[in-house]
N, C-alpha and C positions, 0 to 999 in steps of 0.2 A: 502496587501498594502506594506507590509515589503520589499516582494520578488520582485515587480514591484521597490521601491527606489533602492534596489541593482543592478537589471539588466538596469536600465537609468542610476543613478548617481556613483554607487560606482565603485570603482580603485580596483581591483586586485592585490597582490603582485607578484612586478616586480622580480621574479626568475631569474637566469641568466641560462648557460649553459654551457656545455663542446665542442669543438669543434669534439671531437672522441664520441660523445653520438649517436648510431645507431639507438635507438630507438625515436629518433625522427627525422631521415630523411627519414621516410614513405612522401611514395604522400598523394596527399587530394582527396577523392572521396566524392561523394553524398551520405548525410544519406541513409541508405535504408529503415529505421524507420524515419518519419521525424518528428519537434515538431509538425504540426498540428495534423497527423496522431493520435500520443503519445497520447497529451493530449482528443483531441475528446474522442477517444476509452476508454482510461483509465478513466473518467469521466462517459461518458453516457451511455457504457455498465452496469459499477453497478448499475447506477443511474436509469436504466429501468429494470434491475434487480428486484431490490428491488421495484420500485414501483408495479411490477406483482404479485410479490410475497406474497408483505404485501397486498396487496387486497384477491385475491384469499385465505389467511390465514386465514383473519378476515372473512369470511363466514361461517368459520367451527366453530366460538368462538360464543359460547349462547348468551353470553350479548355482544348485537355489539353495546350499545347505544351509539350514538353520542357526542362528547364533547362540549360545550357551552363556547367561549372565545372572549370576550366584544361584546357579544349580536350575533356572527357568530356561528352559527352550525357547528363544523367539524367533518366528515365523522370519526371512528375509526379508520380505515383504512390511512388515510390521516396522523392520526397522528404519527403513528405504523413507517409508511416510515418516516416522516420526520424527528422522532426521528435516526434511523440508516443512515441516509443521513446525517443528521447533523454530526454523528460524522466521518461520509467516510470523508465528505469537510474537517472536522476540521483535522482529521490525514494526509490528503492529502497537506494541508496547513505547517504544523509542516516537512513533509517530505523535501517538497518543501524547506524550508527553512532552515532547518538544512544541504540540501545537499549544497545550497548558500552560507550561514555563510561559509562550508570548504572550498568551490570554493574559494572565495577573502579571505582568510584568508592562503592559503597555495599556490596559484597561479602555479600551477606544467603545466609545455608545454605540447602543445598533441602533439602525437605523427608525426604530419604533421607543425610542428612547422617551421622547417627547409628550406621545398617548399614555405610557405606561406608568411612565414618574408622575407627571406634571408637579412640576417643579415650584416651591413657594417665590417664584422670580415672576412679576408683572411683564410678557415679552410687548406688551402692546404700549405701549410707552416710549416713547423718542427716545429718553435716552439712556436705555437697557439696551436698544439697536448696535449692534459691532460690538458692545462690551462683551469680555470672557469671565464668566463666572462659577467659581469654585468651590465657594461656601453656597449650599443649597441643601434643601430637604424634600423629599418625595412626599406630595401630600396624596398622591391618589390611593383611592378606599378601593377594600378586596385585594389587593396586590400581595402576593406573599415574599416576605423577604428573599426566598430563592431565587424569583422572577424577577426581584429587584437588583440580585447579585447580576443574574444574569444577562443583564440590562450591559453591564461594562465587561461583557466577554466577548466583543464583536471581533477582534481580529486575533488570527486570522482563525476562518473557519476550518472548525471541528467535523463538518459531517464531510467539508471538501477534502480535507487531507484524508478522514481514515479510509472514505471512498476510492480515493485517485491509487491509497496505497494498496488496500486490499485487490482493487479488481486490475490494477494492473500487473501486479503481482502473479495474479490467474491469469492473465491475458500473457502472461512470459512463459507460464510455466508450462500454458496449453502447447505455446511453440517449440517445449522442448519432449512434451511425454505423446501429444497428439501428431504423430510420424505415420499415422497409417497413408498407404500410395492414395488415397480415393478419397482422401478427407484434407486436402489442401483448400478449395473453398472454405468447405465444413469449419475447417480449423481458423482460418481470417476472421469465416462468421461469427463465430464465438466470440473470438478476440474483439471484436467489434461491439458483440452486446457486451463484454464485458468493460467495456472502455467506454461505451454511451451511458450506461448505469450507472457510472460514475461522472460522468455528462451532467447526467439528468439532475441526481442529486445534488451535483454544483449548483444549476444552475435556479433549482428552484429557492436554493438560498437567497438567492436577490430576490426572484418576485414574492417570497413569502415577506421580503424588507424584514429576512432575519439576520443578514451580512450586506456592508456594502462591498460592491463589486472587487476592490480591492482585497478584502478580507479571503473572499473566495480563488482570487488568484496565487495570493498568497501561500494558502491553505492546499490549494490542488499542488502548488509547485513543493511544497514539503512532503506530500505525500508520494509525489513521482520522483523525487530524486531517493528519497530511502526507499521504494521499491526498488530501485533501479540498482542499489548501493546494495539492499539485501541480497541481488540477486545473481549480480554479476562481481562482487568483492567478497561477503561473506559468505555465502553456501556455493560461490559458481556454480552456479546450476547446469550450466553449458560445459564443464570441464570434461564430463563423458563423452560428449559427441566431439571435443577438439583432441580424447584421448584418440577414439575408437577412430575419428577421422585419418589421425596421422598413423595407425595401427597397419587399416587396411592402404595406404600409402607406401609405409616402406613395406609391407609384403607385395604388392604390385610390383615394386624397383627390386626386392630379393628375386621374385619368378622371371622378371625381364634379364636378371644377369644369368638366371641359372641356363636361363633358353639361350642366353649368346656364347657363355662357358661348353654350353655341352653341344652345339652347334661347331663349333670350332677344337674342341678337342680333339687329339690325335688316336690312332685305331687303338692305341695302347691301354685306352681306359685311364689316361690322368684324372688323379679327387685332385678337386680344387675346392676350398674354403674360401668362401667369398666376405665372410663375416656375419651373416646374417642368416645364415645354416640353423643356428642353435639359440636363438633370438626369441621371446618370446613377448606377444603381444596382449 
């Protein structure tokens, strides 16, 4: 809701510029990644991700019984996803908007700033050169005000952070549900397209001179640390495999003492409690 008031209502700060700044008199081309593309992809790839996965999981768990919440039956399975869906949406939300807050909060020009406005300011004139100016008006025809808003949302990039977060998000979660013995390549592989798609999409932000290259660093680095934050702080996703790790541990060290207790007991039949008899993992 947040991020929908900001991109209707809210004002970006109105930056000015220098008349000899090169880097923003790039042309303007077409995304090559566009937002619908973006968001689709970056959404429902995990989001079918996860729900194959957490199905196909929950068959191999003994106790698959169903949970019971105000009188509905839900599948375990059902719940398993919507628990980690829940927090993809909620990190994906948090990205989103932490990348908006710095949009209108630092208003920096993209890189095609130049073509798009062209500015009522004479740059060919000696001495407009190195001057920074502030008061200005966009005089170019056809231009829609929205295009012109989004002329000062250059930093940091929007499509690098939801990108870096969504797919690396998938590329963590592969490495915790993708455990089959024969799918260790398979599974790097993944992780790898999933980590270059997010690549890719960075980096055609710059040749599209829809971000300067900063913006995109920027932007990718907010997206990988709340993936990283979603993932191993809020939901640990990995807490199962450090349960079930230390689970089958101390029963390996319960059967080694039971083998040296009953190796050395006397013909009498002494019980010895070891402590880890009635122990349950």
């Amino acid at each position: 809701m947040t991020v929908l008031i900001l991109y209707h209502y809210a004002k970006p700060y109105e930056r000015g510029f220098f008349c000899n700044d090169e880097s923003l008199n790039h042309p303007f081309h077409i995304s090559t990644v566009t937002s619908p593309m973006l968001y689709v992809t970056g959404v429902f790839l995990p989001i079918c991700t996860i729900l194959l996965f957490e199905y196909n999981y929950s068959k191999n768990i003994p106790d698959t019984s169903s949970l019971v919440i105000f009188g509905y039956t839900i599948p375990l399975w059902v719940y398993m996803a919507y628990s980690k869906i829940g927090v993809f949406g909620f990190g994906a939300g948090i990205t989103a908007l932490t990348t908006d807050i710095a949009k209108y909060t630092v208003g920096r020009l993209r890189p095609h700033f130049m073509t798009l406005c062209k500015p009522n300011i004479d740059c060919t004139q000696a001495e407009n050169q190195h001057r920074y100016f502030e008061n200005f008006t966009c005089t170019a025809i056809g231009v829609s005000d929205k295009l012109l808003k989004e002329l000062r949302l250059s930093f940091p990039s929007g499509h690098s952070s939801f990108s870096a977060y969504t797919m690396i998000y998938l590329a963590l979660y592969l490495q915790l549900r993708l455990t089959w013995k024969g799918s260790k390549l398979l599974r790097h592989f993944l992780q790898f397209i999933c980590i270059m798609m997010a690549w890719f999409t960075a980096m055609t932000r710059i040749s599209n001179y829809k971000h300067h290259w900063s913006d995109v660093l920027a932007g990718s680095t907010i997206g990988t640390v709340i993936a990283f934050i979603m993932v191993f702080v809020v939901a640990d996703l990995f807490k199962e495999q450090r349960l079930a790790g230390g689970c089958t541990y101390k029963q390996q060290q319960s059967e080694e003492k039971t083998t040296e207790y009953e190796g050395a007991a006397p013909s009498h039949h002494m019980q010895v409690n070891n402590g880890t008899d009635n122990r349950i993992c």
